[in-house]
C-alpha positions as CSV (number, residue, x, y, z in Angstrom):
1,X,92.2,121.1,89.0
2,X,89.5,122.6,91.1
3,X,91.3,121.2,94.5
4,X,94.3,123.2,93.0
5,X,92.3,126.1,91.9
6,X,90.8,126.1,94.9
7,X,94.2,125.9,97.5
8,X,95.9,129.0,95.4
9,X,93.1,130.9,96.4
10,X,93.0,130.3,99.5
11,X,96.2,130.6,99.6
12,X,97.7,133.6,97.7
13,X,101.0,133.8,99.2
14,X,101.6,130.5,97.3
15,X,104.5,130.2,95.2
16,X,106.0,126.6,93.7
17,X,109.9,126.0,93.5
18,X,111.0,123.3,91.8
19,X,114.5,124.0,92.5
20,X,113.4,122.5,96.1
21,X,112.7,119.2,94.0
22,X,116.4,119.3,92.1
23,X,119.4,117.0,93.1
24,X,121.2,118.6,95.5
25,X,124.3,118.7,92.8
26,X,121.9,120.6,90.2
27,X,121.2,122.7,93.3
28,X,124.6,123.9,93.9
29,X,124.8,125.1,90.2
30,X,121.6,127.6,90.8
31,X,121.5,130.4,92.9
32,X,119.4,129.8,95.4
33,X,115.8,130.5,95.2
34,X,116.1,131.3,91.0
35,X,113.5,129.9,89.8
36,X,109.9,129.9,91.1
37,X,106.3,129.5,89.6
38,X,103.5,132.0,90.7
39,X,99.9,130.9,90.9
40,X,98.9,131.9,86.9
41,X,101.8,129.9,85.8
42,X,101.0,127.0,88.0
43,X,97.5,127.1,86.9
44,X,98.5,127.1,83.7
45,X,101.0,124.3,83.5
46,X,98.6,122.3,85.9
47,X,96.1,122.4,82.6
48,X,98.9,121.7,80.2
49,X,99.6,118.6,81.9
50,X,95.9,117.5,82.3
51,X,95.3,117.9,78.4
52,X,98.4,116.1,77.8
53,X,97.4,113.7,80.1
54,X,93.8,113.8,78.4
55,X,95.5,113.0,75.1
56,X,97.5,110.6,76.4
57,X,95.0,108.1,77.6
58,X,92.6,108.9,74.4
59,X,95.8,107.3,72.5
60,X,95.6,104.7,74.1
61,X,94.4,101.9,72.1
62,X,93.1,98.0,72.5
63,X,95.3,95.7,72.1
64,X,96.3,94.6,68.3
65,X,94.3,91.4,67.2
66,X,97.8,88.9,66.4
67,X,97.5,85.5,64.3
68,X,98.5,83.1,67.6
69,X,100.1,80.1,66.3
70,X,97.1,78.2,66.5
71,X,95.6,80.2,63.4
72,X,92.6,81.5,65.7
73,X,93.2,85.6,65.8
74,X,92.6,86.9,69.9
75,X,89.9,88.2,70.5
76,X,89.1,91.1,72.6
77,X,87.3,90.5,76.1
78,X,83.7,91.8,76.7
79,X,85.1,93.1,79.8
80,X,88.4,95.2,78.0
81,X,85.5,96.5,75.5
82,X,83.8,98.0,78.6
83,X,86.5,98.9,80.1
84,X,87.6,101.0,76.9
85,X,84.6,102.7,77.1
86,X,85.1,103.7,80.0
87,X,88.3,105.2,79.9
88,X,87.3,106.8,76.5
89,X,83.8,108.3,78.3
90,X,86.0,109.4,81.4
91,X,88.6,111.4,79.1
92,X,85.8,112.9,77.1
93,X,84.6,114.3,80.4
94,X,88.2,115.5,81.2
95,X,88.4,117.4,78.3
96,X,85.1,118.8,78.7
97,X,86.2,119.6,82.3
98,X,89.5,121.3,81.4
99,X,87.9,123.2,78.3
100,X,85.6,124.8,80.6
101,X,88.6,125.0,83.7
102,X,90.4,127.1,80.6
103,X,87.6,129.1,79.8
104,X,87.0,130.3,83.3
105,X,90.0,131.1,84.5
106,X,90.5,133.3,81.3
107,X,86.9,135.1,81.4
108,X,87.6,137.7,83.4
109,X,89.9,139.1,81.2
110,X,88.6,137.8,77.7
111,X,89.7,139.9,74.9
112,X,91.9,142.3,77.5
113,X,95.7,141.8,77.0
114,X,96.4,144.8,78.7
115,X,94.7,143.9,81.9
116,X,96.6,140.3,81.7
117,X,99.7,141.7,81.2
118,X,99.1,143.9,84.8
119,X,98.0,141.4,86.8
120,X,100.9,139.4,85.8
121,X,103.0,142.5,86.5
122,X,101.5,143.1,89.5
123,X,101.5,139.5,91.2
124,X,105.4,139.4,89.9
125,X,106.2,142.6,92.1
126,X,104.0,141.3,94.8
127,X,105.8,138.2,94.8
128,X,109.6,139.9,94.6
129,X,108.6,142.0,97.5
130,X,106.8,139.6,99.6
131,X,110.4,137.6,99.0
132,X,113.0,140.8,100.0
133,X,110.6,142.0,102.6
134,X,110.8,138.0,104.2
135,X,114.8,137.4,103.3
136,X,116.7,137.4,106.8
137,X,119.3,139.9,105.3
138,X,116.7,142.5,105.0
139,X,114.8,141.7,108.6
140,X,118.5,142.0,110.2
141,X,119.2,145.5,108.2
142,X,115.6,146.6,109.4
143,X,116.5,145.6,112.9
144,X,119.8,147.6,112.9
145,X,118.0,150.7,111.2
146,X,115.8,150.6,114.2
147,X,117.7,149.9,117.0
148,X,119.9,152.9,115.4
149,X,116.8,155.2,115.1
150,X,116.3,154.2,119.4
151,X,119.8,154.7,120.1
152,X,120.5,158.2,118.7
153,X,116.6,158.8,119.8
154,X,118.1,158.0,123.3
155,X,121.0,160.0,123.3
156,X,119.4,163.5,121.9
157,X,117.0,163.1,125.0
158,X,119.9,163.3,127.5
């Protein structure tokens, strides 16, 4: 989380598509570049998935003690024991890790839905016109807006 944290800093111009990770025949049935993730929402699903992956392995559970046929129940290794403790030690420290993760990213604007709401706004239009200034459409029908501009700029000077 913090690596990730971290990189969309760094990098604020990030933005996630996961139609880039689609079949190509679910890719013909979106329009191209309709779906995209900025860097709040990948934040955010980034800590969804670690708490479900946090409850996932605090579900996990030793194996069941079965009757074997030999009437003597299986017993559960020393080292399995340890090794559940372990696990269980290293997703109580997740949790901590993620609660905190949570917590942070959210302080700034604790209590403040207003201000949430704008920067969400705000990196949105960022984002859309980041996009339309970058699309080769618009660069070519800058280009021809110029070269316009120098061509009738050339012709009142004769």
């Amino acid at each position: 989380m913090l690596t990730l944290e971290l990189g969309l800093i760094t990098h604020p111009q990030a933005v996630f598509m996961p139609t880039a990770y689609l079949p190509a025949a679910l890719q013909a049935w979106l329009p191209k570049n309709s779906f995209y993730l900025l860097p709040f929402q990948i934040l955010t699903l980034a800590r969804r998935a670690s708490i479900m992956l946090h409850i996932f392995i605090s579900q996990v559970a030793p194996p069941s003690t079965k009757v074997a046929s030999n009437g003597k129940g299986d017993k559960i290794s020393p080292q399995t024991v340890q090794r559940l403790g372990e696990l269980i030690h290293l997703s109580r420290g997740l949790d901590l890790e993620a609660t905190r993760m949570l917590q942070m990213g959210l302080s700034p604007f604790r209590g403040d839905r207003e201000s949430v709401s704008t920067l969400q706004r705000g990196m949105k239009e960022g984002l859309i016109l980041g996009g339309v200034r970058s699309s080769p459409e618009v660069q070519r029908a800058v280009a021809q807006v110029v070269e316009r501009r120098k061509a009738d700029g050339d012709s009142k000077r004769d």
